[in-house]
N, C-alpha and C positions, 0 to 999 in steps of 0.2 A: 428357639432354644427352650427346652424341657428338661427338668428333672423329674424322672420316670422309673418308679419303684416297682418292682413286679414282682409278685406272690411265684415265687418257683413251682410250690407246691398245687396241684390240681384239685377244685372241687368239683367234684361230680354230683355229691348226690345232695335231695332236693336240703334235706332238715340241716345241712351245712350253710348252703344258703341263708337261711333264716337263722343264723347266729351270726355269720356275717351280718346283714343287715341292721339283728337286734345291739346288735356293737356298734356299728353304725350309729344309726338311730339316737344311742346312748353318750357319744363321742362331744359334748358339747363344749367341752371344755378345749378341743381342739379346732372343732369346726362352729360353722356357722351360716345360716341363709344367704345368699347373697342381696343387696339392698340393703335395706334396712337391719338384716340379723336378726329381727324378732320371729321369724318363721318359727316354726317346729322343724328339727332333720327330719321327722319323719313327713312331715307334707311336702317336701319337696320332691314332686314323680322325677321319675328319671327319662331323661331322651332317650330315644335307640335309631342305631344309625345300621345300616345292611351296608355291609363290605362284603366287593366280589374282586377277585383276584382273575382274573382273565387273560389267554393269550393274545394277542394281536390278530384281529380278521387277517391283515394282509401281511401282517411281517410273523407267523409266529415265533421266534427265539425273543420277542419282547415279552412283558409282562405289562397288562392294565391294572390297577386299581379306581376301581369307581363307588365311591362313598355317597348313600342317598340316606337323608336325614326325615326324620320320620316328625314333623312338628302337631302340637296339639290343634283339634279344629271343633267349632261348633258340627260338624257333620254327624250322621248316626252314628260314623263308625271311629270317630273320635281321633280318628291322625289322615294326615294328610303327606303323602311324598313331597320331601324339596326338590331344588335342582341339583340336576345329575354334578357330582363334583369328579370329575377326570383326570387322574392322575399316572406319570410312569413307573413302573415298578422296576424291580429290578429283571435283568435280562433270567432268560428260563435256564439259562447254564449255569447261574449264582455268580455270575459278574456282576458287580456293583461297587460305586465309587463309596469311598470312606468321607464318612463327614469331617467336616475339618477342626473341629473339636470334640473328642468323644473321652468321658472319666467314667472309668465302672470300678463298684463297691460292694466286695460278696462277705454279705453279713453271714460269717463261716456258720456261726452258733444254733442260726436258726433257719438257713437257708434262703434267704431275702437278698435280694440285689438291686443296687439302683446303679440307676447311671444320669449322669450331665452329659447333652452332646447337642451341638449346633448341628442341624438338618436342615437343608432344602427340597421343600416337594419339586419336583419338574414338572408343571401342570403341561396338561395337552390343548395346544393351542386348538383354538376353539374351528378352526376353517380345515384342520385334522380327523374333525370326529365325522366318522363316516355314516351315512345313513343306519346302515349295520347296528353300529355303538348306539345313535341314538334312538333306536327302538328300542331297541333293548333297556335303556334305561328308563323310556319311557311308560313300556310296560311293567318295570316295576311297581307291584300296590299294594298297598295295606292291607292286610288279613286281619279282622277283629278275632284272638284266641278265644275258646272256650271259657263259659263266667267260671270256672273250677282251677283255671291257671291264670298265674300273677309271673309273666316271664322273666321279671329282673330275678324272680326265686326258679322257677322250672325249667329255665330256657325255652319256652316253647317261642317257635318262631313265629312273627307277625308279618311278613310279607311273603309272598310269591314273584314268582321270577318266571321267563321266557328260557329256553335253551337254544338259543339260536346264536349265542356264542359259544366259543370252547372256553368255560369253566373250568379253572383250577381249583378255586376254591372258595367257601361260602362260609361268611360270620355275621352276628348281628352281636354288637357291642349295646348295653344299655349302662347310660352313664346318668351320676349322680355329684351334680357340679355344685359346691361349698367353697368357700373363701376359707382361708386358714385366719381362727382368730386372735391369734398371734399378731398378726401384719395380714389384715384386712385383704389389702395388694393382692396378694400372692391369691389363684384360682387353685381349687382342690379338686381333682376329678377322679372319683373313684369306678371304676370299671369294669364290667365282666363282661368277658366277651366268651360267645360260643360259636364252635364252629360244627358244620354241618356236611354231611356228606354226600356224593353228588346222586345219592336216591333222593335229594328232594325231601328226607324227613323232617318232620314238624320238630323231633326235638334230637337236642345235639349228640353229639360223640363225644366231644371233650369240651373244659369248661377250663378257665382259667381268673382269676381276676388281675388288674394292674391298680397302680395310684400314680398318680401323675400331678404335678403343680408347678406353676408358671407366673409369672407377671404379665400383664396381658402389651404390656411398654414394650414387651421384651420383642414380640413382634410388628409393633409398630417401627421402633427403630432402625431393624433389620431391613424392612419394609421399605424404607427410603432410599436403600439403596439400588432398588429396582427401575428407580427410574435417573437414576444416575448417570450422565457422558461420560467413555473413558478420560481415565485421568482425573476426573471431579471427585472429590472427597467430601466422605458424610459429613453431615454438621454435627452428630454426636461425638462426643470424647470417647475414643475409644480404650477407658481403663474400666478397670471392676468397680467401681462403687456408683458409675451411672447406672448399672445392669443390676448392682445389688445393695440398694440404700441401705444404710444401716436404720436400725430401728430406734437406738436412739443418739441425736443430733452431736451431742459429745463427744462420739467416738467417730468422727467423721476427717478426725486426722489421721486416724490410724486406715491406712489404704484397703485392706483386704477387713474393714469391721462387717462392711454389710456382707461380705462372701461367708465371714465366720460365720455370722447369723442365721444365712442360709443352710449350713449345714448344720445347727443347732437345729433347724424344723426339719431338715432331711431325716437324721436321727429321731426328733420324736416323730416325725411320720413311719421311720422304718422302727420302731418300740412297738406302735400301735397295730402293723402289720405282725408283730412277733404272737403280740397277745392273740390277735384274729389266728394265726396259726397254731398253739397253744391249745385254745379253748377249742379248734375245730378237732387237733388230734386227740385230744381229752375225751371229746363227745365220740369221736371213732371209738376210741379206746371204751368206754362206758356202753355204747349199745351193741357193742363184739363180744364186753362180758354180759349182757343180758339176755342177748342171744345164744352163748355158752349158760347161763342160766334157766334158759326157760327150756334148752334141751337135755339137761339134766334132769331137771326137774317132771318132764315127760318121760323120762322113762326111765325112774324112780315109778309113776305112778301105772306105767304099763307092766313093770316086776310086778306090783301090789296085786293088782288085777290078775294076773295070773297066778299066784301063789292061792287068790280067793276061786280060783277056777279048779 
């Protein structure tokens, strides 16, 4: 279970990125390093993980998702592929089951939406993955970008890939994981994912960013009941203030305190997404008049010139 705020709005171009970030960066009074907290946000690099949306070798009206996490290494080339993480997507005709809790929230004003929804991945059992599947993801490997591109700003892509499945579709997410420090608990992942199109180019088509944050309990809970016999029931309680403590102990009679809580930080995470969009439309708006400026300005000075002609 995630609460999962997503930017509506598109960034594409590069010098938006980089206000994104410098707000980021600047965000302390919200976020925080994970461990200890005394980090800087700006030293904390971000993961990037290659998401491929694929048909099924042998069923195609299926959909794969296969997620390969890109971890730091002493090597030259400085990241190393995880293990292939295999997952089912939704069928390729938009069949798909509903999760069995889903709350969505359209922040009218500024275009921000979150949602609360319990999800289950259906992983693919592993005596499933066909030779096929596992070259493919084994061929996946780090590309070191050019020293001139910083991809959590450029998008430019850092791995290469085989075609030797049918590709739907190609993103490389690079995320920047902070605790909310508010309530410590709570994981903050802020995200930009680009997606790619199927010429294989280095940098994206479209860009988008998300925020997302969680308890990391929240998953273990759920967790236990996978290995559950029918008819065996969880040993969790299953009401709201196991799932969302309150913050503070006093209000622990009142049943829904930690769920208000939560959405006291939903709210200032979706504020702080307001500003990030604000400041990006500000900056659009400012170098469309400079642009409008500096062509006026040319030719004002091409009249001048001719009039001395």
């Amino acid at each position: 279970m995630r609460a999962l705020l997503i930017a509506l709005h598109r960034i594409h171009l590069e010098r938006q990125a980089h206000d994104v970030l410098d707000r980021l960066y600047n965000a302390k009074n919200l976020f925080q390093s994970l461990g200890t907290g005394d980090e800087s946000l700006a030293d904390v690099p971000p993961q990037y993980t290659a998401i491929f949306h694929l048909a099924h070798p042998d069923k195609p009206e299926e959909m794969l998702r296969l997620e390969i996490d890109f971890k730091p290494s002493n090597t030259d080339e400085g990241f190393t592929a995880s293990k292939a993480h295999w997952t089912k997507g939704s069928r390729v005709d938009g069949a798909a089951q509903s999760p069995p809790l889903e709350i969505f929230n359209m922040r009218l004003h500024s275009g921000i939406s979150w949602q609360l929804k319990i999800s289950a991945e259906i992983l693919v059992d592993p005596s499933r993955i066909t030779p096929r599947m596992e070259d493919f993801a084994n061929a996946v490997a780090f590309k070191k970008p050019p020293r001139n591109q910083y991809p959590a700003i450029s998008g430019h892509k850092i791995f290469t890939y085989p075609t030797t499945l049918p590709i739907l579709g190609v993103e490389q997410r690079a995320t920047f994981r902070y605790s909310l420090k508010a309530q410590p608990k709570f994981i903050v992942e802020i995200s930009r994912y680009d997606e790619y199109g199927r010429d294989n180019a280095w940098l994206p088509r479209s860009t988008h960013w998300a925020v997302s944050f969680y308890d990391r309990q929240w998953d273990t809970k759920f967790s236990e009941n996978a290995g559950l016999s029918i008819g065996v029931a969880a040993s969790w309680n299953p009401h709201v203030n196991p799932f969302f403590e309150p913050m503070d102990p006093d209000t622990s009679r009142d049943a829904n305190a930690g769920f208000k809580d939560f959405l006291l930080h939903t709210q200032t995470i979706g504020e702080f997404l307001d500003e990030l969009k604000r400041g990006s439309r500000e900056l659009d708006e400012a170098m469309d008049k400079f642009v409008v400026d500096a062509h006026l300005s040319g030719s004002a000075s091409v009249g001048k010139k001719k009039e001395k002609a």
